[in-house]
N, C-alpha and C positions, 0 to 999 in steps of 0.2 A: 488821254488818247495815246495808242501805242503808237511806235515809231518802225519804219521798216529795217529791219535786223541790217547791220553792216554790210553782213556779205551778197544783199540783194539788195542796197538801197541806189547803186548808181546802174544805169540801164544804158548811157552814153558810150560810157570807154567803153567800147570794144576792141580787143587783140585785133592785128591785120587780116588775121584767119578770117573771122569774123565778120570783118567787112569786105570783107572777098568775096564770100559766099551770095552768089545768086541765085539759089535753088534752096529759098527757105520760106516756110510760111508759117506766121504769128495764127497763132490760136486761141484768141482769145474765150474765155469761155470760164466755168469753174472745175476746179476740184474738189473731188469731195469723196469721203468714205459712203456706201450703201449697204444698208442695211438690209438685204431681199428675201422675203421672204413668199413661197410659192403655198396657193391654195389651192388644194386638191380638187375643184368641183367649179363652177361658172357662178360671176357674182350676181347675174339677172335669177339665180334660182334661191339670190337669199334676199334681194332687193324688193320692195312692191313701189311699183310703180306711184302710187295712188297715196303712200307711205312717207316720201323722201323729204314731205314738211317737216317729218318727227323721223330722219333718221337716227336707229338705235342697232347700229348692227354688229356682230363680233366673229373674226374671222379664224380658222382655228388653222396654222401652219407650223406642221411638223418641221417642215426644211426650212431652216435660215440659215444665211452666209454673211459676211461682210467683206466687202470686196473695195475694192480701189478703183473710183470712177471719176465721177464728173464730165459734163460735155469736152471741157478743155484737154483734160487728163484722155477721155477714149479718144478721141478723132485723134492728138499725137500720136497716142500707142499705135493706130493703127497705120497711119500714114508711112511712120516710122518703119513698122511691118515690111510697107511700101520699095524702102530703103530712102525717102527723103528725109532732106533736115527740118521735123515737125520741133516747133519752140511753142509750149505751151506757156500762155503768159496770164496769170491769176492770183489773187491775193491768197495766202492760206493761212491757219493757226498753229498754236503752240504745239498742236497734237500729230504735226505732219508729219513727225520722226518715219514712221513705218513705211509713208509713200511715199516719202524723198528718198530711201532704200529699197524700196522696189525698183524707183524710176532709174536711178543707180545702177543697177544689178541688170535692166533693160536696158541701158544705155541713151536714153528721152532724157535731153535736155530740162535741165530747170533755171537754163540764167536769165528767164524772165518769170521767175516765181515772188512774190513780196512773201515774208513771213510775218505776220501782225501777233505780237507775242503774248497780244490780251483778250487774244480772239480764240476761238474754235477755228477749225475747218469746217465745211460745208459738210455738211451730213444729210443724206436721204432715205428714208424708210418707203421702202417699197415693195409693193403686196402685187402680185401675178395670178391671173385665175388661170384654168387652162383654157380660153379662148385667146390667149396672150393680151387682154384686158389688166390695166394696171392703177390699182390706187396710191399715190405718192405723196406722202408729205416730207417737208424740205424746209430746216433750218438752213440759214445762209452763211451765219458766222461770219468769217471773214471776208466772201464772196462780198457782205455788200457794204465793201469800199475798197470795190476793183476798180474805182474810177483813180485810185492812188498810183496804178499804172498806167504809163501811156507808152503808145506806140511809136518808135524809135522811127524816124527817118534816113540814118547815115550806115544802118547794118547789112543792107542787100537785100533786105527781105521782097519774096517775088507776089507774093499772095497775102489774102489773112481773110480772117473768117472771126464774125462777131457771133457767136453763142451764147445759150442763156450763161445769165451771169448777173451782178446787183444793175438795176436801172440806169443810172447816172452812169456808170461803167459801159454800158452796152452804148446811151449816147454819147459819150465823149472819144470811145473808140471810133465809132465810128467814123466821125467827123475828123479825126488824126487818121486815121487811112483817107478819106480826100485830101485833107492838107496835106500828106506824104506823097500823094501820087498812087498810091498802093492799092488795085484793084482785092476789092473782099466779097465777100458771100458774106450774105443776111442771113443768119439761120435763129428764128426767134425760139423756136422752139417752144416749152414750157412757159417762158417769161412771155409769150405774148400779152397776157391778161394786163399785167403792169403798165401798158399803153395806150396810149390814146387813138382814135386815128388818125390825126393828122401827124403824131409821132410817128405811125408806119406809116404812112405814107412819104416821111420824110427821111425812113430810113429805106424804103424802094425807091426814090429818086438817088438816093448815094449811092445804095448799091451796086454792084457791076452785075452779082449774079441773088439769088435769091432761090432759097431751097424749104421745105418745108415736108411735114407726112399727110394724109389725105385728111386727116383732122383737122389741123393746123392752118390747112390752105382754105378750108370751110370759113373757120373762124375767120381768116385774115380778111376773109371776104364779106362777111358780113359785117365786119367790122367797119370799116374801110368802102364798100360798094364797088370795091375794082374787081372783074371778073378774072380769072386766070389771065387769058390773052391781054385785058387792059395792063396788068402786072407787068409782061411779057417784054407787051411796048415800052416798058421805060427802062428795064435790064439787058444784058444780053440772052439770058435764061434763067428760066423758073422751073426750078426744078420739083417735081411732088409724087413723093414716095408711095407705095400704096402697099405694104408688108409683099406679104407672097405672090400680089396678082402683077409686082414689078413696077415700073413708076413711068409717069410721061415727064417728059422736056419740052418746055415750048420755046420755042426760038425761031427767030426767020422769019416769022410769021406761020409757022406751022406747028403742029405737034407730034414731038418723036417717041412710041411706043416702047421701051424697053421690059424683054421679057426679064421676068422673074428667073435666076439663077434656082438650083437646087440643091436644098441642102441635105448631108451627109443626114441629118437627125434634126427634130426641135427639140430641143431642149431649154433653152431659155432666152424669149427676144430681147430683153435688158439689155442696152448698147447696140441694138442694131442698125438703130439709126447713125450710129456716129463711125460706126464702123462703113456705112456709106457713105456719110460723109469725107471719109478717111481718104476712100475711093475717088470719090468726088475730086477733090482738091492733090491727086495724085494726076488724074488726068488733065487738070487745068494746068500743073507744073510743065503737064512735058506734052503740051501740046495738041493732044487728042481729040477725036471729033467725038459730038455726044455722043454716039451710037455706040462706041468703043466705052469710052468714060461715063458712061449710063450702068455698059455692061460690070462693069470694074469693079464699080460700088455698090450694083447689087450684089453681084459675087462675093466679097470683104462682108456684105451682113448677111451671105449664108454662110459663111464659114464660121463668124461669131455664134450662129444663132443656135450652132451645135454644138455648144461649149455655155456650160454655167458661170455667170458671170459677163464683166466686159471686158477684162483684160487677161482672160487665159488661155485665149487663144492663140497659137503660134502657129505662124507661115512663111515662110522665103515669097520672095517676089518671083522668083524659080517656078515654086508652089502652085502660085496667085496663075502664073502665067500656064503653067499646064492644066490645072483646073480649069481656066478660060477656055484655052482649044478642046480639053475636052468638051463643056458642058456647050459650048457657043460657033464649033466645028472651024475656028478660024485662030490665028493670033497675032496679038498685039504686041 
């Protein structure tokens, strides 16, 4: 079994800086390199219906890239974006030389990265039709013994957010942000599948907020048998994305409409969810009423979504904030 590398293996000592800092949010979640590759044409026109007991299908993608992502890795980049102090906290492999020099070169914190030196990093292969329709397959590597991290209590952290990431890892954070005090967002994301329902339902009882995309909130639900609004009732809000038609907030006992931001161009939705989430957990730092921080995070995944890739897109919060007035006629 590896051992976590020196230079990440103590998470306590922190500099006084460090624990000074009350304007930071743990991210948990993973890293990982993606593999993306785009398919010229829509995959219901290579799919039968009638067929998918004996899928045999082969998908032919001129354009691949490999990019630097992971749930953990985008929502910091983006937050970062922001100007907050995003601390992405995940296990990674022996191969992370190039993303710990990205993250470097961006300035995103890695002092809650483990390095597992007998591991891979997470690696994701994922195929895009043009209806932004995504087939993904997903080696975990080192992601799954992210439960080798835990969440620090004595660092100032004001937020955190449990993302996919290995199982045991997603519960154990969890449950260290209520023994911390530390309000998080549920975001199961992809790893839904891996749980049970009384596992989600025991992670919407901890959580403070709870965010998902219109897929996700399907499934949660049939899962589980809790409606939106029962959801609702046990957090402070439920947040559920819906790509370009803009996403609802329930809260109060109401549900808050938030329109769809517009983007510059599509060019590839890969990260746009985390790129709202980014948004998301920007507007929980500093206070914001949904309506404002609904607007924020969808803005952050139109700006993503016109850049290939999830982490090549660059904006000042300067940027973020004039984009806003324009596209929203008011500012934050």
């Amino acid at each position: 079994m590896s051992e976590l590398s020196p230079k990440n293996a103590s998470f306590v000592e922190k500099d006084d800086k460090k624990k000074r800092s009350l304007k930071s949010a743990l991210i948990c979640g993973s890293m990982a390199f993606d593999t993306i590759m785009v398919f010229q044409d829509k995959f219901k026109n290579h799919i039968l219906p009638d067929k998918v007991h004996m899928l045999n299908v082969s998908f032919l993608v001129p354009q691949l890239r490999r990019e630097f992502g992971g749930c953990a890795g985008n929502i910091a980049y983006n937050l970062h974006l922001l100007g907050e102090e995003a601390l992405p906290m995940a296990t990674v492999g022996k191969d992370f030389g190039p993303y710990a020099d990205w993250m470097s070169q961006k300035g995103v914190s890695q002092d809650y990265l483990s390095v597992l030196e007998d591991d891979y990093t997470g690696q994701a292969y994922i195929t895009t039709d043009m209806d932004d329709n995504q087939i993904t397959a997903f080696h975990p590597g080192a992601m799954g013994r992210s439960e080798l991290n835990r969440v620090p209590n004595d660092a100032g952290i004001q937020v955190g957010i449990v993302s996919p990431d290995g199982k045991a890892g997603m519960i154990e954070h969890a449950q260290q942000f209520v023994d911390a005090d530390i309000p998080f967002v549920f975001d199961p994301g992809q790893g839904m599948p891996m749980f049970s329902a009384d596992e989600l339902k025991k992670f919407i009882e901890q959580a403070t907020w709870v965010t998902l995309n219109d897929y996700e909130a399907a499934m949660l639900q049939e899962t589980t048998g809790l409606s939106p609004h029962e959801i609702a009732l046990q957090v402070e809000a439920l947040i559920i994305t819906n790509g370009g038609e803009g996403s609802f907030i329930y809260t109060n006992g109401k549900r808050i409409d938030i329109p769809p931001a517009t983007a510059k161009a599509i060019i590839d939705p890969t990260g746009c969810g985390d790129a709202y989430r980014g948004g998301l957990l920007y507007g929980l730092m500093n206070g914001l009423d949904w309506e404002v921080t609904g607007r924020i995070a969808g803005l952050m995944g139109a700006i993503k979504i016109a850049h290939a890739g999830t982490q090549n897109h660059s904006v000042t919060l300067d940027e973020v904030k004039a984009q806003y007035l324009e596209q929203f006629g008011e500012s934050f």
